[in-house]
SEFINU-564611 format. One record per residue (C-alpha): x, y, z; residue in one letter. Coordinates in steps of 0.25 Angstrom, whole numbers, plus 2048, in hexadecimal, padded with zeros to 3 digits. Example, Ala and Ser with C-alpha at 12.3 -4.5 7.8 and 13.67 -1.06 7.14 Angstrom:
residues 2
8317EE81FA 8377FC81DS 
***
This chain:
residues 243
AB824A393X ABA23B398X AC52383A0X ACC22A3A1X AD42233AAX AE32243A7X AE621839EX AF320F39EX AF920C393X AFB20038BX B041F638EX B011EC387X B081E637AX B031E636CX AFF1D936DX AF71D937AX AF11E5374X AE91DD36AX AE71D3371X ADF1DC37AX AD81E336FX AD61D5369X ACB1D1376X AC61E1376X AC11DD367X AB91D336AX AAC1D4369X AAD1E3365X AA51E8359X AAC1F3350X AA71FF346X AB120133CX AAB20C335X AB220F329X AB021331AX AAC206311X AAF20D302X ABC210303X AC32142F7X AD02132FDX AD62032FEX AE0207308X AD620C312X ACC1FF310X AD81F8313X ADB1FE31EX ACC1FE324X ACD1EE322X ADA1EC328X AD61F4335X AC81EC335X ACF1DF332X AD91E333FX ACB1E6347X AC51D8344X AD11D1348X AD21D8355X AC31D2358X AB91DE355X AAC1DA34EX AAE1E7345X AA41EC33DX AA61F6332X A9D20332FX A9E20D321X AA121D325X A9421D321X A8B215328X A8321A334X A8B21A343X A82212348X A8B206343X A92207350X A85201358X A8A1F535FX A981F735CX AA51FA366X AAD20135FX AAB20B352X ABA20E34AX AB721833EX AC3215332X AC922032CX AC4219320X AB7221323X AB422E31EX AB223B327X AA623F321X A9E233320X AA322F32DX A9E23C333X A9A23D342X A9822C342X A9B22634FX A9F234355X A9323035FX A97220362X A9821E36FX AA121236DX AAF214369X AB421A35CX AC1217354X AC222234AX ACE21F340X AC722B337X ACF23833EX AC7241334X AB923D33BX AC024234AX AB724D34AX AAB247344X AAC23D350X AAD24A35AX ABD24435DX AC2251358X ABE260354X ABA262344X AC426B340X ACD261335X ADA265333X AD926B341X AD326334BX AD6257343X ADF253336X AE7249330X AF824732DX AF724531EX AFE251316X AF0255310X AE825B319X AF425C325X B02264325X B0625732CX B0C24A325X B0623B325X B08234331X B0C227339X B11228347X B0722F352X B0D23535EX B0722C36CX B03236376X AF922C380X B03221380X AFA21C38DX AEE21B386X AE920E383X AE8213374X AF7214374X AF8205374X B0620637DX B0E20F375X B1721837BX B1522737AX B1922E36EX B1922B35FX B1621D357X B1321834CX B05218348X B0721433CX B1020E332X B10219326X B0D229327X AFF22B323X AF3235326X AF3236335X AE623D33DX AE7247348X ADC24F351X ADE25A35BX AD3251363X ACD258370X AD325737EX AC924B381X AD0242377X ADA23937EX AE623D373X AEF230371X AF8233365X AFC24035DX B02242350X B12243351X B18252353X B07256353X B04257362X AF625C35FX AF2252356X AEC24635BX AEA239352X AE622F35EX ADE232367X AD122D370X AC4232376X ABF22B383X AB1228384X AAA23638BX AB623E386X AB324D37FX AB724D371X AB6258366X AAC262368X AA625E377X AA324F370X AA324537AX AAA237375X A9F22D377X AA7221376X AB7220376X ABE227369X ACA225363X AD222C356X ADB221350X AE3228343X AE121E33AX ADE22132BX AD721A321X AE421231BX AEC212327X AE7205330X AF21FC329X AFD20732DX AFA20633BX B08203342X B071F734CX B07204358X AFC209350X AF21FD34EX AF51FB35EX AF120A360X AE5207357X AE21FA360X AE420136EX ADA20B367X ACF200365X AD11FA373X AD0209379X AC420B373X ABD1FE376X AC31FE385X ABB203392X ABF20F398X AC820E3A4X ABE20F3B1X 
***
């Protein structure tokens, strides 16, 4: 798989941060892909707080139904796929960009070849239905130097505000690993693909990947420390590979 130079970690402060994603914005065009008949107003709340957040940032963001063809990312920069969407509909859709991909919808991992296709196995979610483990909101920071750690110090935070359904994938060794579910060691919940990196199943990331636990209702429950997370996952994925 791709290996990358070491990278430093962030020094800089909240504020300096979105003033740097601020200038990254411009000019960048953004695929929100998520699902427009949703029955559920706290989720359509939530996708029109986190696009209302993109457009004051600067994207030009453009927004895409599960259902539409993937060839609405054509000209774009960057594709973020909601966990408003549906897994099935969504189905293998932008598993084959080679731009960088946002997914929010953990359950589409494997379709997008970031993870292995056993559910409840491979990958799962902390909700008391399908999981022996409870709702969740603290992660535990495992890559602090990692530019998607946005300068936290190692160990657990705050990701968000409430406990709540909290993803987690046993991802392949070419996944760069940057947070885990507290006292779960083996259960990632953050974590990236570098452009050229193997993924699940010998799949080759054709653009930069990264797995952001956020689901459907959950944007407006993002801890300050979180929406910086999501933020330094945005500039991430839009940045240039170290030489």
């Amino acid at each position: 798989w791709a290996v990358s130079s070491p990278q430093a970690r962030v020094t800089a402060s909240r504020e300096q941060q979105r003033v740097a994603l601020e200038r990254l914005a411009r000019g960048k065009k953004v695929l929100f892909v998520r699902r427009y008949d949703l029955p559920w107003p706290e989720n359509e709340a939530s996708d029109l707080a986190q696009l209302a957040w993109l457009k004051s940032l600067g994207f030009e963001v453009s927004t895409a139904d599960h259902m539409e063809p993937d060839s609405r990312a054509q000209g774009m920069d960057l594709v973020i796929v909601s966990a408003s969407t549906n897994k099935y509909k969504l189905g293998i859709k932008y598993a084959d960009a080679n731009l960088p991909v946002l997914l929010l919808e953990a359950k589409a991992v494997d379709a997008l070849g970031m993870v292995s296709r056993r559910r409840n196995v491979d990958y799962g979610v902390n909700d008391h239905k399908e999981s022996l483990y409870p709702p969740e909101n603290y992660v535990n920071l495992v890559r602090s130097y990692h530019p998607i750690g946005a300068g936290l110090p190692p160990g657990q935070f705050k990701l968000f505000k409430t406990p709540g359904v909290l993803a987690w994938s046993r991802p392949p060794a070419g996944a760069q690993v940057i947070a885990t579910i507290p006292n779960q060691p083996e259960h990632a919940t953050l974590f990236a693909f570098e452009k050229g990196a193997t993924m699940a199943n010998d799949m080759v990331a054709p653009g930069r990947r990264v797995l952001f636990p956020l689901d459907a209702p959950r944007f407006p429950d993002l801890t300050e420390d979180g929406l910086a997370v999501y933020g330094a996952a945005l500039q991430w994925l839009l940045s240039r590979p170290a030489p």
